[in-house]
N, C-alpha and C positions, 0 to 999 in steps of 0.2 A: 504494500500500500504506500508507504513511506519513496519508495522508487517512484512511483506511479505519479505521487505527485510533485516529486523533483523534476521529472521532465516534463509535465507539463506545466510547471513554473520556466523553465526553461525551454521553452516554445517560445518563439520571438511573433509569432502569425496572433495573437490575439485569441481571445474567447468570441464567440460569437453567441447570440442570442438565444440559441436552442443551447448551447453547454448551460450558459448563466439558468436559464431554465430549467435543466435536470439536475443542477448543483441545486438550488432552492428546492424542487421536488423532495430530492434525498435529504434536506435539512426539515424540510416538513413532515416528512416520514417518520424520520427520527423524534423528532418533537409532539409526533401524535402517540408513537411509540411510549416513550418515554411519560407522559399525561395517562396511556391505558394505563399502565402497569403501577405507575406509583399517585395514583388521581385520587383514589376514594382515601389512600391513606394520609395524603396532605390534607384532605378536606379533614376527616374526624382530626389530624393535631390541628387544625386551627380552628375545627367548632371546640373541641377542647381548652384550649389558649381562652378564646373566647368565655365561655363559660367559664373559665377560671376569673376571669376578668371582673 
C-alpha cells in the first residue's frame, strides 16, 4: 500500500476528476464503516455523559 502510494505521489501527470472521486468514495466508505460498527456505542457514552450531567 505504502508503495502504491509513493508512486502515485510521484506521478508528475496530475489526479484527475474521476481519481479525486474514488479517493472520497473510499474515504466515505470508511467513514460509514467506521459510524456502523462503533455508532450505537458512542451514542449510549454520551447519553450516558449526558445523564450524568
Amino acid at each position: 500500500m505504502l508503495t502504491i502510494f509513493r508512486r502515485l505521489m510521484a506521478d508528475d501527470q496530475g489526479a484527475t476528476l474521476a481519481e479525486y472521486g474514488l479517493l472520497l468514495m473510499l474515504v466515505a466508505l470508511v467513514v460509514i464503516g467506521v459510524l456502523a460498527t462503533f455508532g450505537s456505542s458512542i451514542n449510549s457514552m454520551y447519553s450516558r455523559s449526558a445523564n450524568e450531567l
